[in-house]
C-alpha positions as CSV (number, residue, x, y, z in Angstrom):
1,X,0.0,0.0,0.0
2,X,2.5,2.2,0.8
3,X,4.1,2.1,-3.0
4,X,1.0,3.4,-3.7
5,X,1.1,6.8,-1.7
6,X,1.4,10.0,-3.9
7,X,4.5,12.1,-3.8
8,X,7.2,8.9,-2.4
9,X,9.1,9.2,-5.3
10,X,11.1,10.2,-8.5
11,X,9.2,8.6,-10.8
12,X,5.5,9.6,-10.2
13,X,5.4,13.2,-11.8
14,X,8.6,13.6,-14.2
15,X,5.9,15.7,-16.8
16,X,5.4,17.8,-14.2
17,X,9.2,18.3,-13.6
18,X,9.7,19.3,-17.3
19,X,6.7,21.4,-17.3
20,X,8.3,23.0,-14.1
21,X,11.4,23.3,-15.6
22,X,9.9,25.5,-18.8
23,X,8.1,27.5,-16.5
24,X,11.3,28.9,-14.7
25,X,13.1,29.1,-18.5
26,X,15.3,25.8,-18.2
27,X,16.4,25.3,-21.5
28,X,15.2,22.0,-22.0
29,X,16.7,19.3,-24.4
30,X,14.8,16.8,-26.9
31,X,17.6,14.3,-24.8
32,X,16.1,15.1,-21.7
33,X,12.3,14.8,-22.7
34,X,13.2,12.0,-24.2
35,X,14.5,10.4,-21.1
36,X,11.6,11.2,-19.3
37,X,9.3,9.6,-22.0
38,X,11.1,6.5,-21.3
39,X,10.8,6.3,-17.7
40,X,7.1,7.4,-18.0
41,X,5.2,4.6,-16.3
42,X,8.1,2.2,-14.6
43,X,7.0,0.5,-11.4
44,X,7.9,2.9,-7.9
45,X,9.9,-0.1,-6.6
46,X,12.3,-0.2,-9.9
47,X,15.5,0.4,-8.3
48,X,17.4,1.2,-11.9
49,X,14.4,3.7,-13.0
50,X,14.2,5.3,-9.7
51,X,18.3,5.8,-9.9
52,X,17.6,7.1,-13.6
53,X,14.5,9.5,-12.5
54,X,17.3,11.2,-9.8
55,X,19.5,11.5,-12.5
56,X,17.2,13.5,-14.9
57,X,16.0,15.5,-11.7
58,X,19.7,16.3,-11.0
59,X,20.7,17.3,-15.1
60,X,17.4,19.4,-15.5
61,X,18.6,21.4,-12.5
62,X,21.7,22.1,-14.2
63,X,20.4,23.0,-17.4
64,X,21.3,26.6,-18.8
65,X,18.4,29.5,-18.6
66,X,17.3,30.7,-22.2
67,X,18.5,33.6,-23.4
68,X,15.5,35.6,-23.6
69,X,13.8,34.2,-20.0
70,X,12.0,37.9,-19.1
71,X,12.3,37.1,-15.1
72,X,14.5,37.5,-12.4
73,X,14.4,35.4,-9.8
74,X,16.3,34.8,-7.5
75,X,16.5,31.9,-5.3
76,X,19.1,32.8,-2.4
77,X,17.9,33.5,1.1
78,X,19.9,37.2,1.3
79,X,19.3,37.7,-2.2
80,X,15.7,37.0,-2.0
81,X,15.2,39.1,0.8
82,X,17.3,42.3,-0.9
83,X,15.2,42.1,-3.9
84,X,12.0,43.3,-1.9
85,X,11.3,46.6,-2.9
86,X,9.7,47.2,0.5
87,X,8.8,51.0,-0.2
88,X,4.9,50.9,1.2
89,X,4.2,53.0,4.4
90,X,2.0,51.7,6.5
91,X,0.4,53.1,9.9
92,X,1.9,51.3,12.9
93,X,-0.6,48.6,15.1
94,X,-2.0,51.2,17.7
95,X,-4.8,49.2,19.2
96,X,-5.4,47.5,22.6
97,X,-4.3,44.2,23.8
98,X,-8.4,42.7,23.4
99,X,-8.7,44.0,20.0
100,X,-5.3,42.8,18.6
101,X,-6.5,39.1,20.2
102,X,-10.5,40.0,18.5
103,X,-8.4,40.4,15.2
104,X,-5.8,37.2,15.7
105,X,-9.1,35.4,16.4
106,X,-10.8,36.3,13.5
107,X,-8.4,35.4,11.2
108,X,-8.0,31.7,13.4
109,X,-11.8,31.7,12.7
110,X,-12.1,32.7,9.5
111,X,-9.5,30.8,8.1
112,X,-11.2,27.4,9.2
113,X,-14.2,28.4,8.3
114,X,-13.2,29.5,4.4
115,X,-11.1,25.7,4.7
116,X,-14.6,23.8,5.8
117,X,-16.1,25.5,3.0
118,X,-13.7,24.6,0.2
119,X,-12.4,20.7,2.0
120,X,-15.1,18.2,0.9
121,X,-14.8,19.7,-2.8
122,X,-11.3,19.9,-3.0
123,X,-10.5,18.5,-6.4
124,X,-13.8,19.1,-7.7
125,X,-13.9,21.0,-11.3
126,X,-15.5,24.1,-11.6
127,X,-18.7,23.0,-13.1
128,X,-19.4,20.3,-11.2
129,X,-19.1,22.8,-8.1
130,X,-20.9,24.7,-9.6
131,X,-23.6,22.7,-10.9
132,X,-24.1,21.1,-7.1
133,X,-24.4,24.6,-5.8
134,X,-27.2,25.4,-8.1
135,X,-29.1,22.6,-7.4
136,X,-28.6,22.1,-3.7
137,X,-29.7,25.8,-3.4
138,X,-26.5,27.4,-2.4
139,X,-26.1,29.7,-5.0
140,X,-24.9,32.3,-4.8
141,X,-23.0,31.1,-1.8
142,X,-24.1,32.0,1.8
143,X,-23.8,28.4,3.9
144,X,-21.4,25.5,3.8
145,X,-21.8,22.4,1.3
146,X,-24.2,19.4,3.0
147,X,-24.6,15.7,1.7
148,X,-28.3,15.6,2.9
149,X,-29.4,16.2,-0.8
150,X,-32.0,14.3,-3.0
151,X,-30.5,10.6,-4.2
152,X,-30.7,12.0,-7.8
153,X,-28.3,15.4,-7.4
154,X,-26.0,12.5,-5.1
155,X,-25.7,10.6,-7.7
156,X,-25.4,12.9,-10.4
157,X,-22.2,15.3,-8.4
158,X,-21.1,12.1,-6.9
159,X,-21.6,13.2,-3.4
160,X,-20.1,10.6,-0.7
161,X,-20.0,10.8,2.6
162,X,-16.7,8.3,3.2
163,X,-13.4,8.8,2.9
164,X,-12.5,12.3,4.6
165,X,-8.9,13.3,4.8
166,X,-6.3,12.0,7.3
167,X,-7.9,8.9,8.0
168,X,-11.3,10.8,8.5
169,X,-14.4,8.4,8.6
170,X,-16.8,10.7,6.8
171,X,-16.1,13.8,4.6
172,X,-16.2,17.1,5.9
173,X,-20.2,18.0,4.5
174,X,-21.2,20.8,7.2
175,X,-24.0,17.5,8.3
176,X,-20.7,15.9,9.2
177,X,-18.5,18.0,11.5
178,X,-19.0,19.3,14.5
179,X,-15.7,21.4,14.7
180,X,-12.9,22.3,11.7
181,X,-11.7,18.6,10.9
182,X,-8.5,18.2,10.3
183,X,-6.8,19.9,7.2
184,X,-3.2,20.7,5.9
185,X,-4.1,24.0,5.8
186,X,-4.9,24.2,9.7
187,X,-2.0,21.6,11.0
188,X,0.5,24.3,9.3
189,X,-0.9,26.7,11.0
190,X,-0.5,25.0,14.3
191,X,2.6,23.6,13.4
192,X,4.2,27.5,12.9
193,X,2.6,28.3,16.8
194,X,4.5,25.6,17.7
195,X,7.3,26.4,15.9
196,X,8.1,30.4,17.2
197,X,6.8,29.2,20.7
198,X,9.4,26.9,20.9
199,X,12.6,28.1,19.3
200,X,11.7,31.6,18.6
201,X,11.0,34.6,16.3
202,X,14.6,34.3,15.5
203,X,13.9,30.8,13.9
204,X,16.4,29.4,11.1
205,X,15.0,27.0,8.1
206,X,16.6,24.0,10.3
207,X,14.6,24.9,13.4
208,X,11.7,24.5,10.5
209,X,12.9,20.8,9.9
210,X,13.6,19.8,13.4
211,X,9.7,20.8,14.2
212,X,8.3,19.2,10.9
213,X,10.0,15.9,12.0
214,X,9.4,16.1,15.6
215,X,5.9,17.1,15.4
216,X,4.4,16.2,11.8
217,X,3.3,13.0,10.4
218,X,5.1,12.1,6.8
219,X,1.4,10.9,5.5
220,X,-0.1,14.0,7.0
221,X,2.1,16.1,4.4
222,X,1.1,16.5,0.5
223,X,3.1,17.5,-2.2
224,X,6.3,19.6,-2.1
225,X,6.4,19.7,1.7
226,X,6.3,15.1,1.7
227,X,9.0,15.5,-0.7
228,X,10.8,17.7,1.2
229,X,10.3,15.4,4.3
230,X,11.9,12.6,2.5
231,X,14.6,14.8,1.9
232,X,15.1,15.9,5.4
233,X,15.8,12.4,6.5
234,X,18.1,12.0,3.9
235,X,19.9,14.9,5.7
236,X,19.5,17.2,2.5
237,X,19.1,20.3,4.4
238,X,17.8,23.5,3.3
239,X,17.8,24.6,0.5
240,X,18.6,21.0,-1.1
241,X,15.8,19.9,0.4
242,X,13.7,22.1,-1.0
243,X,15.1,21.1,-4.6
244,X,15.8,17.3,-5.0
245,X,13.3,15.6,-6.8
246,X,10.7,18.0,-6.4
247,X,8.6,18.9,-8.8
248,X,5.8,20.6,-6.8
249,X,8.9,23.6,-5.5
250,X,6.5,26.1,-6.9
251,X,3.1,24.9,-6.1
252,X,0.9,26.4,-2.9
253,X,2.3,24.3,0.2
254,X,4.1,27.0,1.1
255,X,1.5,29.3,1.1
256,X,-0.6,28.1,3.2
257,X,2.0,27.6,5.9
258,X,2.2,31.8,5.8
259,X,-1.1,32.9,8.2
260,X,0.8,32.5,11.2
261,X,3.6,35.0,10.5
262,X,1.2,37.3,9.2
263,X,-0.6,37.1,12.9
264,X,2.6,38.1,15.2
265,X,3.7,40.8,13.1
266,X,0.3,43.5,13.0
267,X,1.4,45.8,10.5
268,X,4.7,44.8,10.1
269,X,4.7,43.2,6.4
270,X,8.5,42.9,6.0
271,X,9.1,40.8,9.5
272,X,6.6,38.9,8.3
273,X,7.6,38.3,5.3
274,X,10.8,37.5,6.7
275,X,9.5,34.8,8.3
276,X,8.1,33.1,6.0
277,X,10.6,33.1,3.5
278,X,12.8,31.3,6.6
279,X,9.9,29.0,6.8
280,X,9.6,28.2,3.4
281,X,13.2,27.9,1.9
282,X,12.7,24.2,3.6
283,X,10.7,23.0,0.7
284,X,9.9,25.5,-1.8
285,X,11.6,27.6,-4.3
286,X,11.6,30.7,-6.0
287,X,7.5,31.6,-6.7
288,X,6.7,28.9,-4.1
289,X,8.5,31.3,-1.7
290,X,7.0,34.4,-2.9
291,X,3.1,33.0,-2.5
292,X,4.2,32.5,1.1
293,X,5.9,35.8,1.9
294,X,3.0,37.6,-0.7
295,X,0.3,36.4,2.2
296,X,2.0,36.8,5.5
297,X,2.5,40.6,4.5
298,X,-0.7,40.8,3.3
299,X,-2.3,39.7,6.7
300,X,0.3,41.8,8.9
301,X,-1.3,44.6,6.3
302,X,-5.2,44.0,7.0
303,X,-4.3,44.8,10.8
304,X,-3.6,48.5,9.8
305,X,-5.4,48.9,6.5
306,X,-8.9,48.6,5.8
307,X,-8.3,49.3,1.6
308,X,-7.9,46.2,-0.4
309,X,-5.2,47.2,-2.9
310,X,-3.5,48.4,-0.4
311,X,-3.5,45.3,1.7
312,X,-2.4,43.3,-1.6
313,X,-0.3,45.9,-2.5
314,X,2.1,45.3,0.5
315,X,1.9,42.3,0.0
316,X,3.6,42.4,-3.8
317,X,6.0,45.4,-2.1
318,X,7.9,42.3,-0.3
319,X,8.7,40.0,-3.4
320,X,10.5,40.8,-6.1
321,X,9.2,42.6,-8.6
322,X,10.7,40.8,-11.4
323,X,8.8,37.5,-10.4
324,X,5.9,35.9,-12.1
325,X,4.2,36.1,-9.1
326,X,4.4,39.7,-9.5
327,X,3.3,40.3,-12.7
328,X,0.2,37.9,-12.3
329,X,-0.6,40.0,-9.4
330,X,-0.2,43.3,-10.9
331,X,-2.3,41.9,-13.9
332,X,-5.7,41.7,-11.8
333,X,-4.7,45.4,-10.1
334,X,-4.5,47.3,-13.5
335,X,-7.9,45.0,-14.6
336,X,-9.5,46.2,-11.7
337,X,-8.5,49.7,-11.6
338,X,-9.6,50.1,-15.4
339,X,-13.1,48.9,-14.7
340,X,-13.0,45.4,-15.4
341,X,-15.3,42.9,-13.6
342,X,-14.6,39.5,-12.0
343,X,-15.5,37.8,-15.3
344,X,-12.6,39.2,-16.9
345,X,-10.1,38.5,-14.0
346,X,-11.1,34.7,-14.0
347,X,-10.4,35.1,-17.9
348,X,-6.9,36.2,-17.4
349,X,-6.4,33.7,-15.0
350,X,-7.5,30.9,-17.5
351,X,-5.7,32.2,-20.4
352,X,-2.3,31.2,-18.9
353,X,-4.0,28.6,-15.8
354,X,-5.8,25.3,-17.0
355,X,-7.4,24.0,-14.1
356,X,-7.7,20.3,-15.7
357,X,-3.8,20.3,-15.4
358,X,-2.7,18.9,-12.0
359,X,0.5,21.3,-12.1
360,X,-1.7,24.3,-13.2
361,X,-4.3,23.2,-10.4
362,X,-1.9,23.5,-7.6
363,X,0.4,25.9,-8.7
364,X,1.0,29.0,-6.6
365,X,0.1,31.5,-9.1
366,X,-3.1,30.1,-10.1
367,X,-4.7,30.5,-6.6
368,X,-2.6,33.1,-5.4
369,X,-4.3,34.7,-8.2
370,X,-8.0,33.4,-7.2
371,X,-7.3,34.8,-3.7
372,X,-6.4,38.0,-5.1
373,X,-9.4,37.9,-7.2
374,X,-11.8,37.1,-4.0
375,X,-10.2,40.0,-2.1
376,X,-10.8,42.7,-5.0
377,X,-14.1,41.9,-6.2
378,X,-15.6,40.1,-2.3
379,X,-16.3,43.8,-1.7
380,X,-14.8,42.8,2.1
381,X,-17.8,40.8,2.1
382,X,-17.0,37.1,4.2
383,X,-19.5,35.2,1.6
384,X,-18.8,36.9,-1.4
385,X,-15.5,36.7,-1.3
386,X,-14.8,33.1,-0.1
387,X,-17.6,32.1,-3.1
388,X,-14.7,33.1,-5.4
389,X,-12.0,30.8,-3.5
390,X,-14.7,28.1,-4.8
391,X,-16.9,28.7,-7.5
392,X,-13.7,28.8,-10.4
393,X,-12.1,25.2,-9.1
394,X,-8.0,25.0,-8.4
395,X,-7.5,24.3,-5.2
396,X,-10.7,25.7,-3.1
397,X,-9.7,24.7,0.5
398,X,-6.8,26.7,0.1
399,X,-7.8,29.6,-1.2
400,X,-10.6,30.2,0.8
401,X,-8.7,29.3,3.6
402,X,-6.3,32.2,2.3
403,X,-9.0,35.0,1.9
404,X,-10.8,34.0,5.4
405,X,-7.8,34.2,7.1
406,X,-7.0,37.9,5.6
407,X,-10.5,39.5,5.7
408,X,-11.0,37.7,9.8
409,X,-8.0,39.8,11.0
410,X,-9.7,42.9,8.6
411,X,-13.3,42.6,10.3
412,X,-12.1,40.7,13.8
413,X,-14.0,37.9,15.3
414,X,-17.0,39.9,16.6
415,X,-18.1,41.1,13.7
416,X,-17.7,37.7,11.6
417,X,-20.9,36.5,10.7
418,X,-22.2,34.1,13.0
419,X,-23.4,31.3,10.4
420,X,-19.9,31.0,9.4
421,X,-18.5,31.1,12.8
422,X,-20.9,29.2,14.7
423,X,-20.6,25.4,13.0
424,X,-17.1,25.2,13.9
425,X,-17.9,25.4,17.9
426,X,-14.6,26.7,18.5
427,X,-13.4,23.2,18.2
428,X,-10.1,22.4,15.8
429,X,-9.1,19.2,15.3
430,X,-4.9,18.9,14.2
431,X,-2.6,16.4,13.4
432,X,0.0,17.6,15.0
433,X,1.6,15.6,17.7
434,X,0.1,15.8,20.7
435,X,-2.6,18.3,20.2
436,X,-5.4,16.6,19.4
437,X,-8.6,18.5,19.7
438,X,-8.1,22.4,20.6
439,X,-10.0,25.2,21.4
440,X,-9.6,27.7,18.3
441,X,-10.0,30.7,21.2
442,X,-7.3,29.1,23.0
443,X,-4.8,28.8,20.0
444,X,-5.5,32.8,19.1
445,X,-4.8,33.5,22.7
446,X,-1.3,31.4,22.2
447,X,-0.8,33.7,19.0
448,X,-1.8,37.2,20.7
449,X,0.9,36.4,23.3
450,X,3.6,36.2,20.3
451,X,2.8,39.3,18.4
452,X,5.3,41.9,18.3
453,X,3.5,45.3,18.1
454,X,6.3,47.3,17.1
455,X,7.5,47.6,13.4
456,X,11.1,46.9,12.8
């Protein structure tokens, strides 16, 4: 069974390595697609393929940049961090101790609640949600998804009850929780508390490995962030671990590990940022960084700034402006300034973003781009802008995690609105060791106490 687990090894996504590859302007080589053709569908447990498959990964890392590539990247931890243009004023965090843990708290809550809404149609296409949303009468959206639906629309959307994730029993239909279940996007969360509560705000990307190990799961990690596990016990430290045999280094792990850093550093975008580039230089790269340090800033932002293109604005201020990230980013500004309407955004995000390809589904620019879409056109609203972390597909639980999270330290936990709040019971379950069952109150409370209220 174990062969069978996604993201153990070389072989299983070698497309998505060459596809990877062209996306950061490798100059790649008929020899080397040819290579990869011919290892295409070899058995995981092949000992000479999987030697081959860390062979290819180890020659396409080497390959040349084209000439012409338009970008500038860089991957280096200083050089990464001198690129940010980090030229945005912002006003410092002036409010009181209960408000600063109302606004921690709200963006606790409303991240787990924009996660319930996305996690039992994760994977789903964007017609199919759609098409259950219309005809389970949650459309547009204002409650979470339920399984209690006429046998016809079940069977039509395919709408099971079993298999949640993590060894859940049932899927996470609102009829089926009676707290935030367990998600990836909540145990990093947990897992950066634990992390800065333990060995600091002065944490180093192998203080980031250490906790991973000591407090993580391997089967409880996906993508980029498994593969960087396996690396870890290899003793490939950071940033080779980060780069061996990963294909997902740019995807949206990273990203969603960024809320935390965002919470301790109220208005403070380039500490936070900081942070989370030394959080993920463990298993991303280059835009995979960016998505994470593009979101912590932009929740250390929403604590001082009520404007939305300001708050993403900071946000782009502390990644470099060369990046792809970037431009995407800047894209949906100018549409938006010139008058153009969601429709259009999701258009320029599928010219370049095909959500029925696995790398273009998880990548960090696709949803980094649907989250920015959710925060310019949600009109701060909790409903309408976690609808648009859902309704166009890629990967929901993530981004409306993402857009919760920023608009519930915006608006603070007393004003979120209570048939969002209210389901979760203040009850998060994690799969981080040890913690079990939590109190999402008591979690905040644990963040509040880290914040640093004074700009750097």
């Amino acid at each position: 069974m174990l062969l069978h687990q996604p993201w153990m090894n070389g072989l299983a996504d070698l497309e998505i390595e060459l596809r990877q590859a062209q996306d950061e302007g490798k100059a790649l080589t008929d020899a080397i697609k040819s290579r990869a053709e011919k290892l295409k569908g070899m058995a995981a447990n092949d000992r000479h393929a999987l030697h081959e498959a860390i062979a290819l990964y180890r020659d396409v890392q080497t390959l040349p940049t084209i000439p012409d590539y338009p970008y500038i990247e860089p991957e280096g931890f200083s050089e990464i961090l001198d690129a940010r243009p980090c030229q945005i004023s912002l006003p410092q965090w002036k409010g009181e101790k209960t408000e600063l843990y109302d606004r921690i708290y709200g963006g606790w809550l409303a991240r787990c609640c924009g996660c319930l809404l996305g996690q039992p149609v994760e994977g789903w296409r964007s017609q199919r949600i759609l098409g259950l949303l219309k005809e389970s009468g949650n459309y547009p959206i204002h409650t979470y998804f339920t399984s209690q639906l006429p046998s016809e629309v079940r069977e039509r959307y395919d709408v099971s009850d079993e298999g949640g994730p993590y060894g859940a029993e049932k899927k996470s239909w609102i009829n089926n929780v009676a707290c935030m279940p367990e998600d990836d996007d909540t145990n990093y969360t947990v897992l950066a508390l634990r992390l800065v509560e333990k060995y600091g705000r002065d944490f180093t990307p192998e203080d980031v490995a250490e906790c991973w190990l000591s407090s993580l799961p391997l089967l409880h990690t996906c993508t980029a962030e498994r593969i960087a596990y396996l690396n870890l016990c290899k003793l490939y430290l950071p940033p080779q671990s980060a780069l061996f045999c990963n294909p997902y280094r740019e995807w949206i792990g990273a990203q969603i590990r960024a809320d935390l850093f965002g919470y301790i550093n109220p208005g403070d975008p380039k500490t936070a940022s900081e942070m989370a580039l030394r959080d993920a230089y463990i298993s991303h790269t280059k835009n995979g960084i960016y998505g994470e340090m593009f979101v912590a800033a932009m929740i250390a932002a929403a604590f001082v700034v009520e404007d939305i293109p300001t708050i993403i604005r900071a946000g782009l201020d502390m990644i470099p402006p060369q990046c792809r990230l970037a431009e995407s980013i800047r894209l949906l500004l100018f549409l938006k300034e010139k008058g153009a309407g969601p429709e259009d955004a999701i258009k320029a995000i599928r010219e370049h973003w095909d959500e029925n390809n696995p790398h273009d589904w998880c990548h960090v620019i696709s949803n980094a781009m649907l989250v920015t879409v959710g925060l310019l056109y949600g009109e701060k609203d909790l409903s309408a802008s976690l609808s648009f972390g859902i309704l166009y597909g890629f990967d929901t639980d993530c981004n409306a995690a993402t857009i919760g999270s920023i608009l519930g330290v915006l608006w603070g936990a007393k004003k979120l609105p209570a048939h969002w709040t209210e389901p979760l019971h203040d009850r998060l379950l994690s799969g981080v060791d040890g913690l079990g069952s939590v109190a999402i109150s008591h979690l905040a409370q644990r963040t509040a106490d880290l914040a640093k209220v004074s700009p750097t």
